[in-house]
Every structure is written in C-alpha cells, then in structure tokens.
C-alpha positions as CSV (number, residue, x, y, z in Angstrom):
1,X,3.9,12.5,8.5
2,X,5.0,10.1,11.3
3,X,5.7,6.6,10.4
4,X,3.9,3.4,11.3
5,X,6.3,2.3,13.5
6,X,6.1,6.0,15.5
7,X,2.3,6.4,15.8
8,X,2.7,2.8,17.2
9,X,4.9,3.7,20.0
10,X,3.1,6.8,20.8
11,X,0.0,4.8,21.2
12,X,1.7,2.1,23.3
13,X,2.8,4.7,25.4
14,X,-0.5,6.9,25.8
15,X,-2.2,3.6,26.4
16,X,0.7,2.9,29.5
17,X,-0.9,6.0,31.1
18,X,-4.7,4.1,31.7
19,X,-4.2,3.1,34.3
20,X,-7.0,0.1,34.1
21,X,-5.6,-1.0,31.2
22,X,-3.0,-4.3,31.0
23,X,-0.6,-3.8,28.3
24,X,-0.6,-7.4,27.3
25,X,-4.6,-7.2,26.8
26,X,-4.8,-4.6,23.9
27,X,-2.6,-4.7,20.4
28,X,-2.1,-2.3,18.6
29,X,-1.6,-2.6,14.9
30,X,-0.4,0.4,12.7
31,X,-1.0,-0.3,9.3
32,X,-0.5,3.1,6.7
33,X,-1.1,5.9,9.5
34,X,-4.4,3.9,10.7
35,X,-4.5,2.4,13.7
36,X,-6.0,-0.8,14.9
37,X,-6.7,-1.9,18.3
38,X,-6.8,-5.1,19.2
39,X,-7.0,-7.8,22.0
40,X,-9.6,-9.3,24.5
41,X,-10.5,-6.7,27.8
42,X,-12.7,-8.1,30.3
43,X,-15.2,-5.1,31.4
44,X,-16.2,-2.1,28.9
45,X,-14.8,0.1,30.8
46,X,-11.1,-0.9,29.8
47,X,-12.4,-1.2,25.9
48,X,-13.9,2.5,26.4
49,X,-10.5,3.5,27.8
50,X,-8.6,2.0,25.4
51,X,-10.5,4.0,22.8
52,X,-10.5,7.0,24.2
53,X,-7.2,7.3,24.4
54,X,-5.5,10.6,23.4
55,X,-3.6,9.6,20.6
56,X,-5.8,6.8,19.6
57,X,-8.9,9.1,18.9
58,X,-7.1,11.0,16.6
59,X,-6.5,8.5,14.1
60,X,-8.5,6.2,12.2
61,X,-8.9,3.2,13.6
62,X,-10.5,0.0,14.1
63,X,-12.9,-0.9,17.1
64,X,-14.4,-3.9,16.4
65,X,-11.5,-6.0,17.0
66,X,-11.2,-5.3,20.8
67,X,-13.5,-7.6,22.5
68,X,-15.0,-7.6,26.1
C-alpha cells in the first residue's frame, strides 16, 4: 500500500497535467489512503477536471470541499 505522503504526490502531479487547472486553486489532502480535494475553482469545468482526474477517481475522496 502507498503511503499518504505518495498518493499525495501522484495526485499533485496527475492534477499538473489539466491543463485548466491552477495548482495553487485545488489542495489536496491525503489522510489514511483517502484523498481530499480541496480549494476554491471559479467555473465547474475546473471542479469537474479536478475530479476526474486519473488518480483522484480511484480513491476515496471528498468533493464537497472544492467550491466553484
């Protein structure tokens, strides 16, 4: 099992590959293997993105704390 610290990079990174997405908009929080996203975007098509993400949708995580 990857460790928290891991699954955070590799979500940093997959997120670094949208390329609508600003780094410094969206958090992301690893807490136990389950990822959190977090931050303020300013159009739904970023927060879709941002939750689509390859690596993201594969874990557990926590959508309701990424705000438009």
């Amino acid at each position: 099992m990857k460790s928290d610290a891991t699954i955070k990079e590799d979500v940093l990174a997959e997120l670094a590959w949208q390329p609508n997405i600003d780094k410094t908009q969206v958090g992301v929080i690893v807490d136990k293997g389950v990822v959190t996203l977090t931050g303020t975007v300013d159009n739904y098509a970023k927060k879709r993105a941002a939750e689509k993400s390859q690596y993201v949708k594969y874990h557990l995580y926590d959508k309701k704390k990424l705000y438009l």
